[in-house]
LOBANU-306128 format. One line per 2 residues: number of its first residue (from 1); their letters; for each residue x, y, z of C-alpha. Coordinates in nm, 3 decimals. Layout:
BEGIN
NUM = A = X,Y,Z ~ ... $
***
This chain:
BEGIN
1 = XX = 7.243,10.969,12.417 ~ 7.585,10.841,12.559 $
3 = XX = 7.691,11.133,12.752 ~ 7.620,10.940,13.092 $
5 = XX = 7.905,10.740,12.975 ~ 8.100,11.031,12.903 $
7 = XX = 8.088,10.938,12.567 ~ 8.031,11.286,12.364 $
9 = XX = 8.176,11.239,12.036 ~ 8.047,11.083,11.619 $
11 = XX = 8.061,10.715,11.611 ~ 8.190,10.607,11.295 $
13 = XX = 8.142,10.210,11.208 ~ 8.355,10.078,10.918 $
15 = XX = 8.118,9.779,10.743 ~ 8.292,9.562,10.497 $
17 = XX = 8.130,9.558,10.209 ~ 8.337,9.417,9.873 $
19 = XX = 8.578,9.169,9.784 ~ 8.952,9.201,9.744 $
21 = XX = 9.140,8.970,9.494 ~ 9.487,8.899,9.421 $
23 = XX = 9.570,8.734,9.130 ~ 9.997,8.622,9.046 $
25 = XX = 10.206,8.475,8.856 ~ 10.563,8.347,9.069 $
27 = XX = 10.874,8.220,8.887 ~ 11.145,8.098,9.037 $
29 = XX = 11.475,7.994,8.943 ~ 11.706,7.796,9.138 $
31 = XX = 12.104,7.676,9.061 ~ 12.286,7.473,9.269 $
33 = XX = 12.682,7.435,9.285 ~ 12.850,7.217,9.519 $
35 = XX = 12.655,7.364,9.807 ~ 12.597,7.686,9.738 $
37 = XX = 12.280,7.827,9.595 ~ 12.198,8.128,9.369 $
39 = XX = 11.845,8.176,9.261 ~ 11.594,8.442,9.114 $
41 = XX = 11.249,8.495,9.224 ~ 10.984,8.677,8.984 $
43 = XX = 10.613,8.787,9.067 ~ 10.395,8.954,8.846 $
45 = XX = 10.044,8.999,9.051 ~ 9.738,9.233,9.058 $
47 = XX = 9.518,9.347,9.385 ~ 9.216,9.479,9.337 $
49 = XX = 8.997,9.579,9.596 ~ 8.665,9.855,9.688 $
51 = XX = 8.878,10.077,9.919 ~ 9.164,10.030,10.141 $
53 = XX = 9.210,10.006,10.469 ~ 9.392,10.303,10.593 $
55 = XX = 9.181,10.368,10.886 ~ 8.964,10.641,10.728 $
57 = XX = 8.584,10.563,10.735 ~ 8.497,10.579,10.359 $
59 = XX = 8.082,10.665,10.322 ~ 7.989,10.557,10.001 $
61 = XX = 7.675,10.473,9.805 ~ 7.659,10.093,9.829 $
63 = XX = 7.429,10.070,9.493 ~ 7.654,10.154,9.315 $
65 = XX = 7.986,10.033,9.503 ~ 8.110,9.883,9.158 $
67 = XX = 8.228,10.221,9.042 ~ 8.456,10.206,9.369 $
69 = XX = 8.645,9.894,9.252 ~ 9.034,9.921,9.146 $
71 = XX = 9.339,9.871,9.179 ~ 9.469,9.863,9.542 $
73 = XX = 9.677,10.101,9.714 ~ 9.952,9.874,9.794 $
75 = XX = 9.922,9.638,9.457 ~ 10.328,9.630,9.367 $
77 = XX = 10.226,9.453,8.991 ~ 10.605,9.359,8.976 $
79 = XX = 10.857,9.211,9.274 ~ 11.166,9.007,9.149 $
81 = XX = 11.448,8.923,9.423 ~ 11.810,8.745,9.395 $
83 = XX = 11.940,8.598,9.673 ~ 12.271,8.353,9.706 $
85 = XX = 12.400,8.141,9.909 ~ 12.805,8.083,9.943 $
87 = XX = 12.938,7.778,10.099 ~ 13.300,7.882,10.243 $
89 = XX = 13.504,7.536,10.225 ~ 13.579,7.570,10.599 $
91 = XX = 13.615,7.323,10.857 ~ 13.589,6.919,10.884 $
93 = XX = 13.526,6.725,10.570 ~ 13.627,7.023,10.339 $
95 = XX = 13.912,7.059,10.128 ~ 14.038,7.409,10.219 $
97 = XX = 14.146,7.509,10.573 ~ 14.075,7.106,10.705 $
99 = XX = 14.134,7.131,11.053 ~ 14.383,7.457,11.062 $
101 = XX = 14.381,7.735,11.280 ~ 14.088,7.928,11.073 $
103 = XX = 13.860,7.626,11.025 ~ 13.890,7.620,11.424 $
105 = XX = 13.786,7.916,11.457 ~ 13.553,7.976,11.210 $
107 = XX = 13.320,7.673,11.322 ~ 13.314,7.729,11.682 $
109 = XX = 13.315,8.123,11.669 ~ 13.590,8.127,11.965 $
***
């Protein structure tokens, strides 16, 4: 039919078709000293989804496309991160290294 257009090969079309969901719970915890921070981040979550898109065309009965509905392929169900941040008493207005050769140098990066 397309081979004038020197088109000979299947044409696949991908229809969406379903609903994904995520669903989470986030914590996070934050402590604070003197200008530094240290916190904790927590996420419990859940995707669900009909199929995943990873670029392979999925034919399926749509009837019955509830019995296609699960968990997703890249649902992680638990994430937790620490992170910190350290405040090095360097330069002006601090009380270690005020105004000295490594204060100096450490603020201007020369």
């Amino acid at each position: 039919m397309f081979q004038q257009f020197g088109l000979t090969a299947d044409i696949n079309e991908i229809i969406p078709y379903g609903d994904s969901t995520y669903d989470a719970l986030q914590v996070s915890l934050v402590r604070r000293y003197a200008g530094s921070i240290i916190g904790t981040v927590f996420t419990w979550s859940k995707a669900i989804n009909f199929a995943d898109n990873d670029a392979n065309p999925r034919i399926q009965y749509l009837p019955e496309k509830q019995h296609n509905r699960g968990l997703a392929g890249y649902d992680r169900p638990y994430n937790s991160q620490t992170y910190w941040v350290y405040d090095i008493p360097v330069g002006k207005n601090h009380r270690y290294f005020n105004n000295g050769f490594l204060s100096a140098f450490l603020v201007t990066g020369k």
